[in-house]
C-alpha positions as YAML, in Angstrom:
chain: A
units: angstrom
residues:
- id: 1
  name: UNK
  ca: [-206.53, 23.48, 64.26]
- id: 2
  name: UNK
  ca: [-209.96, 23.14, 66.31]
- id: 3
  name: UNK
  ca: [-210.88, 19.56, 65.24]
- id: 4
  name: UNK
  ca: [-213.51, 17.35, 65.84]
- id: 5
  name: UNK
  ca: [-212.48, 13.41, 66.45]
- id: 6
  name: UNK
  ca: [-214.82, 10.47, 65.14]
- id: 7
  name: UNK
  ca: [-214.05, 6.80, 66.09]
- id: 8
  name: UNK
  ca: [-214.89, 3.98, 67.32]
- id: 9
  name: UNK
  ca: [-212.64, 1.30, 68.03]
- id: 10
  name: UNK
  ca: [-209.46, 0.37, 69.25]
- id: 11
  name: UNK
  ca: [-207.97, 1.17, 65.64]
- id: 12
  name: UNK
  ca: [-208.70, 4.45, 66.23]
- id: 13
  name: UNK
  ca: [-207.30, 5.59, 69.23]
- id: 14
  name: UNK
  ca: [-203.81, 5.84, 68.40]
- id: 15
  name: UNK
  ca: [-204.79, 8.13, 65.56]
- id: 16
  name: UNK
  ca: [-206.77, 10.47, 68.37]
- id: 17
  name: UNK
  ca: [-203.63, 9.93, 70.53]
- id: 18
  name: UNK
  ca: [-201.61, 11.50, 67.87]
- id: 19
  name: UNK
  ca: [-203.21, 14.52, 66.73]
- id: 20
  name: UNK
  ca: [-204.03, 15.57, 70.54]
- id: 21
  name: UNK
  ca: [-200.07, 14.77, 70.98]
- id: 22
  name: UNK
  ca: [-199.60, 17.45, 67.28]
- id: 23
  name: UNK
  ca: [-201.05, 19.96, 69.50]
- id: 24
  name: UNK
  ca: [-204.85, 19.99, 67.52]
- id: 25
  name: UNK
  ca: [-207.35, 21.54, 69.86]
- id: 26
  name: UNK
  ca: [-210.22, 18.54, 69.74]
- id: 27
  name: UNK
  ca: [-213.03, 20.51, 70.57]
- id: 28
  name: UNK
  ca: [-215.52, 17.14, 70.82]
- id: 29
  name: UNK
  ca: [-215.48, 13.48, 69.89]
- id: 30
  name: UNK
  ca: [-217.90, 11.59, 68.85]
- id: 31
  name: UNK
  ca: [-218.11, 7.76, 69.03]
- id: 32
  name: UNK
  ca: [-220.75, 5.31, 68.85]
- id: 33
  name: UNK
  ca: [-222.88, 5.08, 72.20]
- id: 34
  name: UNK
  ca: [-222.05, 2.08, 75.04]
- id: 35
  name: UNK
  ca: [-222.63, -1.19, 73.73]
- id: 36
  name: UNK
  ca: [-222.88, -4.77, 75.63]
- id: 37
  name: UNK
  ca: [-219.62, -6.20, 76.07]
- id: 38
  name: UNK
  ca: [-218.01, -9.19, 78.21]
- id: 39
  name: UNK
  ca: [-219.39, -12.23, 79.86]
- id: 40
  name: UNK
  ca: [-221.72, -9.97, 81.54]
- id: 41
  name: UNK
  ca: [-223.02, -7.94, 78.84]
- id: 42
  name: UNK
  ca: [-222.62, -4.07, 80.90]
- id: 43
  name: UNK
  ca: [-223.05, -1.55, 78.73]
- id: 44
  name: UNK
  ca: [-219.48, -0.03, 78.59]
- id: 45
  name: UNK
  ca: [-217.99, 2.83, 76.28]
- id: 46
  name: UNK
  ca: [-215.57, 1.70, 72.96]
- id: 47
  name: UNK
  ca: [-212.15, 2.34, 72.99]
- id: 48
  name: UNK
  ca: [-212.22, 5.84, 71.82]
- id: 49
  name: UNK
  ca: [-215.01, 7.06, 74.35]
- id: 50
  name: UNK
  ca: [-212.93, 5.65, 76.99]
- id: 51
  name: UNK
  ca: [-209.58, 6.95, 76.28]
- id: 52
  name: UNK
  ca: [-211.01, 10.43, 75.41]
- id: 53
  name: UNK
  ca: [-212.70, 10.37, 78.62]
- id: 54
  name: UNK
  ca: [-209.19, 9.11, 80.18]
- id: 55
  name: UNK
  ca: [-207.96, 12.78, 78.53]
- id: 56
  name: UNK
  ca: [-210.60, 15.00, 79.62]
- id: 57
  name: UNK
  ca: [-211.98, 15.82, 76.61]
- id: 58
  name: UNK
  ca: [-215.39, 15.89, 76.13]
- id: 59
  name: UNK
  ca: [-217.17, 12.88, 74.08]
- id: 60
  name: UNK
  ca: [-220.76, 12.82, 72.56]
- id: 61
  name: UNK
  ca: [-222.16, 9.49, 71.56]
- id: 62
  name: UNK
  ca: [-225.79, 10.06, 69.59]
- id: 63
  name: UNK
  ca: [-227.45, 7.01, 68.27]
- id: 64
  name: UNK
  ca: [-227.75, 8.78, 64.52]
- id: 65
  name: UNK
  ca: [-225.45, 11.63, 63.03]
- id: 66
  name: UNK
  ca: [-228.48, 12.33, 60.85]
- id: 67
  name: UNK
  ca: [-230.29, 13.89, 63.82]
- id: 68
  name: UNK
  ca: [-231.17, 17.65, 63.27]
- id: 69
  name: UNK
  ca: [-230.34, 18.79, 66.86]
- id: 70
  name: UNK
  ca: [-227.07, 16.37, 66.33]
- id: 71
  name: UNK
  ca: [-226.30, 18.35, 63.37]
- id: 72
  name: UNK
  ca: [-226.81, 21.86, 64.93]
- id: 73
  name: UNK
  ca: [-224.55, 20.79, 67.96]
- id: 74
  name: UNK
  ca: [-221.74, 19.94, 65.23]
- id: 75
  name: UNK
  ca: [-222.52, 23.20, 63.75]
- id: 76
  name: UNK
  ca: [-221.93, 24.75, 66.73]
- id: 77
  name: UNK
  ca: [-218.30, 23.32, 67.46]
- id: 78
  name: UNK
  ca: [-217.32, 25.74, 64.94]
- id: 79
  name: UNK
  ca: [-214.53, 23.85, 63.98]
- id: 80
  name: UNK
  ca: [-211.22, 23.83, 61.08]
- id: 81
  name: UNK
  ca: [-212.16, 19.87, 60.01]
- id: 82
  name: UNK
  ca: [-213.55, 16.88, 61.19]
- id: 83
  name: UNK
  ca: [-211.52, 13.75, 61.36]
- id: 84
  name: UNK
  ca: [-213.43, 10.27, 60.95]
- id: 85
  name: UNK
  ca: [-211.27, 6.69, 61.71]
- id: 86
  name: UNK
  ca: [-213.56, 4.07, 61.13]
- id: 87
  name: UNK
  ca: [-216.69, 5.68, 63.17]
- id: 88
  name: UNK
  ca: [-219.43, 3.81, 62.15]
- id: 89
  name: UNK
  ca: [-222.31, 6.06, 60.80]
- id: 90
  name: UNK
  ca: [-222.81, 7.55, 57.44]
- id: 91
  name: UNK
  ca: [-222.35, 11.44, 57.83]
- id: 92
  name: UNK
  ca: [-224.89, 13.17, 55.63]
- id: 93
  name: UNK
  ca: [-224.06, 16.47, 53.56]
- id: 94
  name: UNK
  ca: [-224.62, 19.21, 56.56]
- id: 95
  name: UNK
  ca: [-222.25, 17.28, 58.53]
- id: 96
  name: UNK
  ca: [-219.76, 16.72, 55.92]
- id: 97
  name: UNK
  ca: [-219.89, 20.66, 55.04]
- id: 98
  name: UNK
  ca: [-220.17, 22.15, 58.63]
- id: 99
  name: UNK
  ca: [-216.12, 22.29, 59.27]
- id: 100
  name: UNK
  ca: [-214.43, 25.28, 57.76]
- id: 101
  name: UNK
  ca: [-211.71, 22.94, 55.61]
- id: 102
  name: UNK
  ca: [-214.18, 19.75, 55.65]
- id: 103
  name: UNK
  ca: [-214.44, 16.41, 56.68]
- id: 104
  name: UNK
  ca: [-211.30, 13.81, 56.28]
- id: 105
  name: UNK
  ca: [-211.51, 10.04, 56.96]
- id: 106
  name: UNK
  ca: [-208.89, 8.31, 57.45]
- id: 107
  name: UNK
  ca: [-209.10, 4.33, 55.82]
- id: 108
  name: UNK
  ca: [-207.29, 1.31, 55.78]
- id: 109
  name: UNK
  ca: [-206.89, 0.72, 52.48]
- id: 110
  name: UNK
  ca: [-205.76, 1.76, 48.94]
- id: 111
  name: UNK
  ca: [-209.08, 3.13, 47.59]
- id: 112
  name: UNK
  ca: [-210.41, 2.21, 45.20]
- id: 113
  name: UNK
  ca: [-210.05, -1.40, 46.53]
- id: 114
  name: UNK
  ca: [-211.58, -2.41, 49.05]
- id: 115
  name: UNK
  ca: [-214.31, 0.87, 50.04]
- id: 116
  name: UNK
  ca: [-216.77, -0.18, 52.86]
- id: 117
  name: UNK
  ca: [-216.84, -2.15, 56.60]
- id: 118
  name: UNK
  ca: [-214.24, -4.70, 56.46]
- id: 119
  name: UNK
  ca: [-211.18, -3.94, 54.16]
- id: 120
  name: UNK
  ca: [-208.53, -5.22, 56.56]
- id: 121
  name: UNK
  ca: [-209.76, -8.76, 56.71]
- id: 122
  name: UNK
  ca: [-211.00, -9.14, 53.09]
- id: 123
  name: UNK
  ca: [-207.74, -7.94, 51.92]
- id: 124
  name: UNK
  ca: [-206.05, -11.16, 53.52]
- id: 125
  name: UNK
  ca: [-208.78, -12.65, 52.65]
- id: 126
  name: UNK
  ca: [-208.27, -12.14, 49.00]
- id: 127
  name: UNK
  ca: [-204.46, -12.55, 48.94]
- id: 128
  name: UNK
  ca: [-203.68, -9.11, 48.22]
- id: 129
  name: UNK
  ca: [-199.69, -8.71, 48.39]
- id: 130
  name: UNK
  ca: [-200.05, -5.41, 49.61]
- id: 131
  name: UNK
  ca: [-202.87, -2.72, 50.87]
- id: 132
  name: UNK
  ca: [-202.42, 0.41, 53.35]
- id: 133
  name: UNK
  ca: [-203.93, 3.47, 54.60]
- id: 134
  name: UNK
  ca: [-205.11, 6.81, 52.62]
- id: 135
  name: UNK
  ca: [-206.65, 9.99, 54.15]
- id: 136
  name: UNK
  ca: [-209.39, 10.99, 51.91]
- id: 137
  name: UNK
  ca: [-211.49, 14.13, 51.49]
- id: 138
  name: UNK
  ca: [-214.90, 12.96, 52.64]
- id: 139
  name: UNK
  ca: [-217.96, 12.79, 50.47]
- id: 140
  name: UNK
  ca: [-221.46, 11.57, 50.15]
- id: 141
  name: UNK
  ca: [-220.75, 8.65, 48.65]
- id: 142
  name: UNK
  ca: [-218.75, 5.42, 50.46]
- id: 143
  name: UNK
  ca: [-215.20, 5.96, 50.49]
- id: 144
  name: UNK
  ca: [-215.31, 7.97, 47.17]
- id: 145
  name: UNK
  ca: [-213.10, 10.90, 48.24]
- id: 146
  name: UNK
  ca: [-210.06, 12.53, 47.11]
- id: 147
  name: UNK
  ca: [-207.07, 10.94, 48.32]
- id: 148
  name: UNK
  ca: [-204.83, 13.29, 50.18]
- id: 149
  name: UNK
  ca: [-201.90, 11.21, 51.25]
- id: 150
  name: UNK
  ca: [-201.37, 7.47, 51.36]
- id: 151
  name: UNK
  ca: [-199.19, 4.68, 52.93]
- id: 152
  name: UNK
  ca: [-198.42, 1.37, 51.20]
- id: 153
  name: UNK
  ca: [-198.11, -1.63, 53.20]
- id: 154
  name: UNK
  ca: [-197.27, -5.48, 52.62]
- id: 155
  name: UNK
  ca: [-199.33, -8.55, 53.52]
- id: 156
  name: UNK
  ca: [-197.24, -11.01, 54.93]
- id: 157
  name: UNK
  ca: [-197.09, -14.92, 54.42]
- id: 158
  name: UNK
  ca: [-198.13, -15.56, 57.99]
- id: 159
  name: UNK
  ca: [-200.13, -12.33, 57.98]
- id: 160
  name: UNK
  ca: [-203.74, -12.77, 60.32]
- id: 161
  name: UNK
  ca: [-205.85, -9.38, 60.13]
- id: 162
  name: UNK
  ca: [-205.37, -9.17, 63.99]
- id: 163
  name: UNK
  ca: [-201.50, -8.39, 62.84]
- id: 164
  name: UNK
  ca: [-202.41, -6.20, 59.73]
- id: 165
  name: UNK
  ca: [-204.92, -3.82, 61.65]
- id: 166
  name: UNK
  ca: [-202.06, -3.09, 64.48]
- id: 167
  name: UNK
  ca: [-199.51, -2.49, 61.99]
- id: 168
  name: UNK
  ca: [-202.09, -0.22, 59.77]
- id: 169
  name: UNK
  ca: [-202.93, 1.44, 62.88]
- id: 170
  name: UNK
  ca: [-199.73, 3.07, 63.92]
- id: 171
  name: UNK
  ca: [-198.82, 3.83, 59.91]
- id: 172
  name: UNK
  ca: [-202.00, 5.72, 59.62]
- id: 173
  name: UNK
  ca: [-201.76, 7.34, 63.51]
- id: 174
  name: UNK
  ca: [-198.64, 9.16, 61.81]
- id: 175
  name: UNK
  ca: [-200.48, 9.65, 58.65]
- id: 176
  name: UNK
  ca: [-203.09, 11.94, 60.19]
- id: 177
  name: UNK
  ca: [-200.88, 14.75, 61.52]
- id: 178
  name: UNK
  ca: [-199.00, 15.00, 58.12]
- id: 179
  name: UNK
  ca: [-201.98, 15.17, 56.72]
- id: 180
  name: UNK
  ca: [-203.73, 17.93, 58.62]
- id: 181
  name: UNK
  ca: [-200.70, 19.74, 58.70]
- id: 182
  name: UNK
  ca: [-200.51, 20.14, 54.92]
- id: 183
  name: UNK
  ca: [-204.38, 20.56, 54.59]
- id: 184
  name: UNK
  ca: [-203.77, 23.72, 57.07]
- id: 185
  name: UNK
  ca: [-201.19, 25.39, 54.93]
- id: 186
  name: UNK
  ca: [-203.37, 24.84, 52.24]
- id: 187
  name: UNK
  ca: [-200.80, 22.35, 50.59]
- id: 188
  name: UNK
  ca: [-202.60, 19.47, 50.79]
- id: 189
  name: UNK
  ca: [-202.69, 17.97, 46.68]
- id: 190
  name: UNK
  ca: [-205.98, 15.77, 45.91]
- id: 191
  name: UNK
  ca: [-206.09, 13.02, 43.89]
- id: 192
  name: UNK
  ca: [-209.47, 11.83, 42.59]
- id: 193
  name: UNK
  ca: [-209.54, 8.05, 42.94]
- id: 194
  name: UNK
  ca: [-209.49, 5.68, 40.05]
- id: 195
  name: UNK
  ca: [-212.66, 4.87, 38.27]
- id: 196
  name: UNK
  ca: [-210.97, 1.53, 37.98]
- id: 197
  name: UNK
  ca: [-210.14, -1.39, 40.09]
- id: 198
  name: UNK
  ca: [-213.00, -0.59, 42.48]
- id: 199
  name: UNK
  ca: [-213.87, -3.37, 45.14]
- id: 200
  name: UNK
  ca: [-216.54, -3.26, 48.29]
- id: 201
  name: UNK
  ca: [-215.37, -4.89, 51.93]
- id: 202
  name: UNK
  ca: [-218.83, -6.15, 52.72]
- id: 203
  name: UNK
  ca: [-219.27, -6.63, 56.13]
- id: 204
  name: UNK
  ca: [-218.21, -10.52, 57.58]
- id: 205
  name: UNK
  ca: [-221.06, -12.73, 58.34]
- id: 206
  name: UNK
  ca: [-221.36, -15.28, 60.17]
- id: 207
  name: UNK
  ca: [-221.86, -17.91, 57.77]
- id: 208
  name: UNK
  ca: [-218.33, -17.08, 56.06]
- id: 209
  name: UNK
  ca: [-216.68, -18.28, 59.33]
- id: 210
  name: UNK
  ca: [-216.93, -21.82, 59.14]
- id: 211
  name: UNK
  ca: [-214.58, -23.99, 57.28]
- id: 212
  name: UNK
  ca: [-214.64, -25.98, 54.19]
- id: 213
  name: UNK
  ca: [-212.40, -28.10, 54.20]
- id: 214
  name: UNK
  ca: [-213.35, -29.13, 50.14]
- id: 215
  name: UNK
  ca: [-211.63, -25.97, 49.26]
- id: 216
  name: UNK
  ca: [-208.05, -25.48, 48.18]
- id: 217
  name: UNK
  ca: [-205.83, -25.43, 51.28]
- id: 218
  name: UNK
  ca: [-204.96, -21.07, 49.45]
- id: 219
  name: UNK
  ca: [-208.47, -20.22, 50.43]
- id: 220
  name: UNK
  ca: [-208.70, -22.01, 53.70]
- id: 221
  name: UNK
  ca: [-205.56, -20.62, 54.68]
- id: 222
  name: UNK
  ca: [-206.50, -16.94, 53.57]
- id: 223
  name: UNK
  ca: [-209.91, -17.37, 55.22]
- id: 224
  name: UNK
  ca: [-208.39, -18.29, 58.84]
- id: 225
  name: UNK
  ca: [-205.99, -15.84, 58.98]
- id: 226
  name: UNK
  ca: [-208.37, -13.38, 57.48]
- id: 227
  name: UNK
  ca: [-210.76, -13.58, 59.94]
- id: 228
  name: UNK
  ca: [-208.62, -14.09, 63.08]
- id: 229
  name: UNK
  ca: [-208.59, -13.02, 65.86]
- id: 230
  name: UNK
  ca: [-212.33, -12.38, 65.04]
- id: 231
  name: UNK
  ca: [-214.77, -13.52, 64.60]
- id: 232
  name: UNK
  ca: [-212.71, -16.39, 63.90]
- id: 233
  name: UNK
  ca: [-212.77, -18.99, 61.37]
- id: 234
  name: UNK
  ca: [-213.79, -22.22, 62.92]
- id: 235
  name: UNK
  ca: [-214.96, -26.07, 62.60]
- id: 236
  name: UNK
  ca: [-215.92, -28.80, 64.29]
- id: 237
  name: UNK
  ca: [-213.71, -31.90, 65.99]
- id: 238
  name: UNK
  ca: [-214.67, -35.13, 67.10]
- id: 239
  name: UNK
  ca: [-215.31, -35.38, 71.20]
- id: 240
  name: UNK
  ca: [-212.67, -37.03, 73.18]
- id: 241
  name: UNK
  ca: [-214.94, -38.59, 75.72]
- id: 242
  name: UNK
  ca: [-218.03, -40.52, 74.73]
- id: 243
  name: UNK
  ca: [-221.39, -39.66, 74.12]
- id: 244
  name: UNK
  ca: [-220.42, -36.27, 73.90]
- id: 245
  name: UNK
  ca: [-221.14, -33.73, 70.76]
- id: 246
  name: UNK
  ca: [-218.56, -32.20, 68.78]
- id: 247
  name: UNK
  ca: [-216.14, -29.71, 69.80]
- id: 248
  name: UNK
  ca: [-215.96, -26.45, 68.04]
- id: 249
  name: UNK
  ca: [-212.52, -25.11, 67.35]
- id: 250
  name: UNK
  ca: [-211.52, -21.82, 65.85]
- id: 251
  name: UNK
  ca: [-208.10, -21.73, 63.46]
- id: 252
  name: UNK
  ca: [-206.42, -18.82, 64.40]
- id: 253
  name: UNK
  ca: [-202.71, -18.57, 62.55]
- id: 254
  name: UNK
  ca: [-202.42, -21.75, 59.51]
- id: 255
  name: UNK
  ca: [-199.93, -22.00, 56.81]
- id: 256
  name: UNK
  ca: [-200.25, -23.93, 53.45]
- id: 257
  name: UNK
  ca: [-197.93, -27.12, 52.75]
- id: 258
  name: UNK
  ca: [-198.07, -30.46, 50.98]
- id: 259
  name: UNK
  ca: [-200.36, -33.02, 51.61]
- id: 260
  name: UNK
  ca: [-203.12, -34.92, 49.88]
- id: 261
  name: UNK
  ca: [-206.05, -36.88, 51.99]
- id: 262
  name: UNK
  ca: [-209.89, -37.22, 52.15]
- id: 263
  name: UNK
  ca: [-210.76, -33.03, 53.00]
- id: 264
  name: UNK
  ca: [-211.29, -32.24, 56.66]
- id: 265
  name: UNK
  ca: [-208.49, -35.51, 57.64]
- id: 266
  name: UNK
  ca: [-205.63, -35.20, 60.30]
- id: 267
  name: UNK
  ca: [-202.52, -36.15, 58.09]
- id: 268
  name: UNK
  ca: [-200.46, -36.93, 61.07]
- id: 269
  name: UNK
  ca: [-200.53, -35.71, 64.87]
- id: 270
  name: UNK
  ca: [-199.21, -32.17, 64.28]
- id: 271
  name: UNK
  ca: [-202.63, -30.53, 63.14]
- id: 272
  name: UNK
  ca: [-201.76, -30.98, 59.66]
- id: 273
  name: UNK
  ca: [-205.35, -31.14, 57.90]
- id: 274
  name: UNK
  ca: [-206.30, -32.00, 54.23]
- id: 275
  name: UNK
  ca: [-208.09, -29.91, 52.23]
- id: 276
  name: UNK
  ca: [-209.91, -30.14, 48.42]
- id: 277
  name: UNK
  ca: [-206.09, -29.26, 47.18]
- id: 278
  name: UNK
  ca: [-203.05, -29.26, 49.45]
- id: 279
  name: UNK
  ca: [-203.04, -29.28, 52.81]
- id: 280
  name: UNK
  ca: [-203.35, -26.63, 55.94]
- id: 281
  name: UNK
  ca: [-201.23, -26.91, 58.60]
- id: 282
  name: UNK
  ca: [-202.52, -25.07, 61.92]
- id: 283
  name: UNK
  ca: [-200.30, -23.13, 63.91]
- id: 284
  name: UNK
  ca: [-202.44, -21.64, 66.66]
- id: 285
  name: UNK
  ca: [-206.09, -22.79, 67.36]
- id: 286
  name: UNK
  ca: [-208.96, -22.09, 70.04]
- id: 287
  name: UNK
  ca: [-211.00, -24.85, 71.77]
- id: 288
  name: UNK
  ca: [-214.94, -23.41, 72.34]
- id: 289
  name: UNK
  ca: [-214.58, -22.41, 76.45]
- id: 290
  name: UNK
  ca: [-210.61, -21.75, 76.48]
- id: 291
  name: UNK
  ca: [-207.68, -19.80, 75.38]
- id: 292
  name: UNK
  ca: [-205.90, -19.40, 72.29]
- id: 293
  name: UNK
  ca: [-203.13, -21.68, 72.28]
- id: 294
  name: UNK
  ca: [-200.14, -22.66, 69.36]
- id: 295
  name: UNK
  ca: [-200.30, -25.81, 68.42]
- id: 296
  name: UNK
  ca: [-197.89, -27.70, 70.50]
- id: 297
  name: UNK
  ca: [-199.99, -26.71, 73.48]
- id: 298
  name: UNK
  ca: [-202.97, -27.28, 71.73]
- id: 299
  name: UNK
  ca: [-202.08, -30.58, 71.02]
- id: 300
  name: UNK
  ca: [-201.27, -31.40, 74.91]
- id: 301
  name: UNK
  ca: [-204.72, -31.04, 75.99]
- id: 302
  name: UNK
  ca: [-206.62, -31.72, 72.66]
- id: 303
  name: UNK
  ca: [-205.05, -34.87, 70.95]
- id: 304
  name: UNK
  ca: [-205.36, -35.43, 66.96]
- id: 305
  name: UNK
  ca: [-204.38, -38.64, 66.23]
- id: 306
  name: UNK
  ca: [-203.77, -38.76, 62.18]
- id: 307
  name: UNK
  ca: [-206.94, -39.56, 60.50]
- id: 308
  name: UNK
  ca: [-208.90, -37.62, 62.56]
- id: 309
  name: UNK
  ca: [-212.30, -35.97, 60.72]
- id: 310
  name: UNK
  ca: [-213.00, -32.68, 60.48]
- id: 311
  name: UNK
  ca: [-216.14, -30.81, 59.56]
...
């Protein structure tokens, strides 16, 4: 089919990879213009823009979908359908209605739960035993679509969302062809979601990434790996050279075991920390300024003597 391709981020670009590898003629894609990015802030293309570039197809990246002369150059594409992996703009009714079969997103998730930003990391976040991707029939409203076909996939113990958006990735990357395929033969069966069970991955904020250690070592535990690799959850370590502030550390991989103390305390020197119930024992941390390390190396460079205070 003549498709047009809408992403973003690295999560995307498998999926693009694999319906240009199906033999889908992507007529344009779209992704979100050049943003700021490393120590020196240079305005450089996302992932999609750059690998679509990479395969000589060419990429359009408007500041607003809801642009009239934006819409008329969609319009224009003439295309079968639109496919949309985690883009970033809301597309408004002409755009949704301009391809000749419509406008499919695909989303990693298993709608109803978690519709919106950030459904990868607030389903670690919240435990969930299990989530996965769906290709939906896009509407107007957020995620609301008929579901066309869906993957289920589990959460691990030692799950991070760093781990669970790779995995969902690839499962949804294969997802997409299947999809289109049926959708082109006109086999494609929609299910209208659940009015039930219906959940919204808010965007993270900032203030969700520091620790409290006066929760129950679950929720501390679901929070780090939740949020790592990014933004990260972190907190704050006593200097190891005087007259110096605190350092700032970011938990990156933690698991929960036994262990009662004062919350925020080192309950020996191998990083396990007390919390408001149980006890978190980190795996892999960050110092501000340097790598991600495990915790043995960690611990060679950044000393926690037991009793150590967190905040």
């Amino acid at each position: 089919m003549r498709i047009a391709f809408l992403g973003t981020p690295d999560f995307a670009v498998q999926s693009l990879a694999e319906l240009v590898a199906a033999g889908h003629e992507v007529a344009c894609v779209y992704s979100q213009p050049p943003a700021p990015r490393g120590r020196g802030q240079e305005l450089k293309p996302s992932p999609v823009h750059a690998f679509a570039e990479g395969l000589g197809l060419s990429v359009r990246t408007p500041a607003s979908m809801k642009d009239p002369a934006e819409i008329e150059a969609f319009r224009a594409l003439d295309l079968d359908a639109a496919v949309v992996v985690a883009f970033g703009q809301i597309l408004v009714k002409d755009v949704l209605d301009a391809p000749r079969l419509g406008c499919f997103n695909l989303h990693a998730s298993l709608l109803p739960r978690w519709r919106g930003a950030a459904p990868i990391q607030r389903a670690v976040m919240a435990g969930d035993p299990v989530t996965g991707v769906q290709v939906m029939r896009m509407s107007e409203g957020l995620d609301e679509g008929a579901i066309i076909l869906s993957e289920t996939v589990r959460i691990d113990a030692l799950e991070t969302a760093g781990s669970l958006h790779d995995r969902l990735a690839a499962v949804g990357a294969h997802l997409l062809p299947r999809a289109l395929a049926a959708i082109e033969r006109g086999g494609a069966r929609e299910t209208p979601q659940a009015d039930e069970g219906v959940t919204y991955a808010k965007k993270i904020k900032p203030a969700e990434a520091r620790i409290d250690w006066s929760r129950p070592a679950v929720e501390v535990d679901r929070q780090i790996r939740g949020l790592s690799p990014f933004p990260g959850a972190w907190f704050e370590a006593p200097a190891r050279e005087e007259g110096k502030g605190p350092v700032r550390v970011k938990a990156l991989l933690s698991r929960v075991e036994d262990g009662e103390g004062a919350p925020g305390e080192a309950l020996g020197d191998d990083l396990l920390i007390a919390t408001g119930e149980g006890a978190v024992r980190l795996l892999r941390a960050q110092r501000e300024g340097r790598g991600a390390q495990d915790a043995e190396a960690f611990l060679r460079g950044f000393p926690v003597p037991a009793g150590t205070r967190f905040g």
